[in-house]
N, C-alpha and C positions, 0 to 999 in steps of 0.2 A: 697414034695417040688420039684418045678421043676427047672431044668438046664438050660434051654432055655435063652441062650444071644440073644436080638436082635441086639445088636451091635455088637458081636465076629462074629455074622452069615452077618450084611452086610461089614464089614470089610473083611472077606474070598472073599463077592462075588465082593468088588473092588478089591482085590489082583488079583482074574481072571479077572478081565475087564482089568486092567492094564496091564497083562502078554496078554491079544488078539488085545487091539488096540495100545500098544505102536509100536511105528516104532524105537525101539532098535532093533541090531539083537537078533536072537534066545540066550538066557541064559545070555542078557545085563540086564541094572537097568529094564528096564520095566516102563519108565517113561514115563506122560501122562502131557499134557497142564494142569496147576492150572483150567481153562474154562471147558476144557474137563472130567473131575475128579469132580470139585462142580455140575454140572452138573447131572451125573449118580448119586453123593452122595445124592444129594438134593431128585431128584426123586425117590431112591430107599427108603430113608429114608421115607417120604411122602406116598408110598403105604404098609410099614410096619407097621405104624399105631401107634410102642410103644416107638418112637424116637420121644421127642420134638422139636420145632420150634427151639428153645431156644440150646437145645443141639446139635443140627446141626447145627447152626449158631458158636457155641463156638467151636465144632470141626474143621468146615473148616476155624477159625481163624487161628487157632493152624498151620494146614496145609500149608495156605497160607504165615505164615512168615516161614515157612521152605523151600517150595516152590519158595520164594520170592530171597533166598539166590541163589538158582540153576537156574537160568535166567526163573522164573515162569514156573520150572519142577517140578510135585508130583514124588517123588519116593518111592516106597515103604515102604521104614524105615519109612517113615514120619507120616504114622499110624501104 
């Protein structure tokens, strides 16, 4: 049986997208434009192959009304 997440593994690699291109200082939220963050998510999703349309789309809802609250900031918590 294997362990293999493909969503725990692209969730890690937006935690490090968000900690190199936010313009928080060093050890701030690490927050990223809701554009900036669908973005990287979409595309990273898309070359992974075992991430549906459908479940991308429901996740960056999810995102986006969290997002939505923090003047259209993703921050980390928010996945």
């Amino acid at each position: 049986i294997s362990c293999w997440n493909p969503m725990q593994s692209l969730l890690s690699s937006m935690k490090q997208a968000c900690e190199i291109l936010t313009r928080d200082p060093e050890g701030g939220a690490a927050r990223l434009p809701f554009e900036t963050f669908s973005f990287l998510y979409s595309y990273l999703a898309s070359i992974d192959g075992e991430i549906s349309e459908a479940e991308t789309a429901a996740f960056l809802q999810g995102v986006k009304e969290q997002a939505d609250k923090h003047s259209g900031l993703v921050l980390i918590r928010h996945f």
